[in-house]
N, C-alpha and C positions, 0 to 999 in steps of 0.2 A: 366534706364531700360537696359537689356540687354537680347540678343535672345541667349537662349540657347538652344532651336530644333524647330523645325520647328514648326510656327505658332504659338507659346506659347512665351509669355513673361513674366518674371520675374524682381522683383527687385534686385539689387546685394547686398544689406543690409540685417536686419534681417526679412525682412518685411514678410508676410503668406498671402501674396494672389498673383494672375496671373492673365490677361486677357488673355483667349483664345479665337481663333476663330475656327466656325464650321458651317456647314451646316445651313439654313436657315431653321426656324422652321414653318416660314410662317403663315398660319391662327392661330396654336396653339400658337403665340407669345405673342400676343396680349390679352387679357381675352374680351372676350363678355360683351354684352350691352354699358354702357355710362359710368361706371367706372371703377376706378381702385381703390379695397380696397387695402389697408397697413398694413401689418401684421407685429409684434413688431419683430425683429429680435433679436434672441438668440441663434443660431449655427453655425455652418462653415460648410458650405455646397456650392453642386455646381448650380449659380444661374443661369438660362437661359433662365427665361421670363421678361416680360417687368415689370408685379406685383413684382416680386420676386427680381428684381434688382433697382427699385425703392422703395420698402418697405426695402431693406437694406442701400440705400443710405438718405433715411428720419429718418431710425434709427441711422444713425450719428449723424444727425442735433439733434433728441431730445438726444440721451447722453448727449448734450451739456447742456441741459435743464432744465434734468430732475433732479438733483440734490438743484434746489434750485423752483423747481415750488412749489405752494401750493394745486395746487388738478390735477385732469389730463384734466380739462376743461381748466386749468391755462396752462399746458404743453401744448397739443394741439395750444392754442391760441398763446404761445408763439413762436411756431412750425412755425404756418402759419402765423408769421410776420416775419422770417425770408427772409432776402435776398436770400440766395441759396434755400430754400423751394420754394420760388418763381419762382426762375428759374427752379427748376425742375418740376413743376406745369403749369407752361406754356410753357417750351417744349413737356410736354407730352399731352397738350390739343393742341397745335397746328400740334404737328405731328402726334398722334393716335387718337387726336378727345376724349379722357378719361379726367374727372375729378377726382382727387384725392380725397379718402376719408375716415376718419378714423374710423377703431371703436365706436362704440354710448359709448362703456362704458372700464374700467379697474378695480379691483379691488382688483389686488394686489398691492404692495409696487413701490413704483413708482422709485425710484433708482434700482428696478430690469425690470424695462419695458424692456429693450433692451442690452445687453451685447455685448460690440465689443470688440474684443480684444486689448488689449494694443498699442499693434505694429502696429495695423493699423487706429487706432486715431486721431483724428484732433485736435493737441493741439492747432494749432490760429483759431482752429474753421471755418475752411474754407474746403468748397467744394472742390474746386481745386487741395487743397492740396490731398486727399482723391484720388481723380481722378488721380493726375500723379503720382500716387502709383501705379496706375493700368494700367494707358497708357501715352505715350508722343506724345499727336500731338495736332492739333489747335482747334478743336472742341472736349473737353475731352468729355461733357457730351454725346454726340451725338454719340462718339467712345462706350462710356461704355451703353448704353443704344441700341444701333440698336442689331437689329435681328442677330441671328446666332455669337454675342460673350456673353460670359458666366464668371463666376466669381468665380474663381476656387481656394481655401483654400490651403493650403499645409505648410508644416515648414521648411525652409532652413537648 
């Protein structure tokens, strides 16, 4: 990564996304009650809640998935066996107090559930990798996931 203005970081490769940081969003960060639904990601947009960047970071995990599961009870299942799923599931229940939880149904095409871009992919299939794409420090997922930084698209 490299700073190239203030508070905004970029990758210096061909990579299309940034973490920035911003003002703290506080109570709206968070979504009300006891969960946190996941919504299938499919745009490039700018993400700045805790739903909205955790339902993009579990839409990795299923691309990974989704291409050889047999129904989306099979994806899902396979989801939530997932090592990094996990991790992301019990950081977010120990630090927001939210359980993750998916959609009851799908019923389109299951290689279209979620589109990431190329460039920003997890060919060994690993969280981490995904993460210091986005930031370089010790605690990625806790960097990419706190309040007041955002997940911000763009094309080099």
């Amino acid at each position: 990564m490299k700073k190239i203005r203030n508070n905004v970081f970029e990758t210096n490769s061909s990579s299309t996304h940034a973490l920035t940081t911003t003002n703290n969003l506080g109570k709206d960060y968070v979504p009300f009650g006891n969960t946190l639904k996941i919504r299938f990601f499919n745009e490039e947009e700018t993400l700045t809640t805790l739903a909205d960047k955790v339902s993009y970071l579990v839409s990795h995990i299923i691309s990974w998935y989704k291409w050889d599961a047999a129904s989306y009870d099979d994806l899902i299942e396979q989801v939530k066996e997932n090592s990094d799923f996990r991790r992301i599931e019990y950081y977010v229940r120990e630090r927001y107090g939210k359980q993750i939880v998916f959609p009851e149904k799908y019923d389109g095409d299951l290689e279209e559930i979620v589109e990431i871009n190329h460039q920003l992919q997890s060919w060994e299939h690993n969280l981490d990798e995904v993460l210091r794409d986005m930031i370089n420090e010790r605690d990625l997922l806790d960097e990419v996931l706190s309040d007041g930084k955002m997940i911000v698209f763009g094309r080099d």
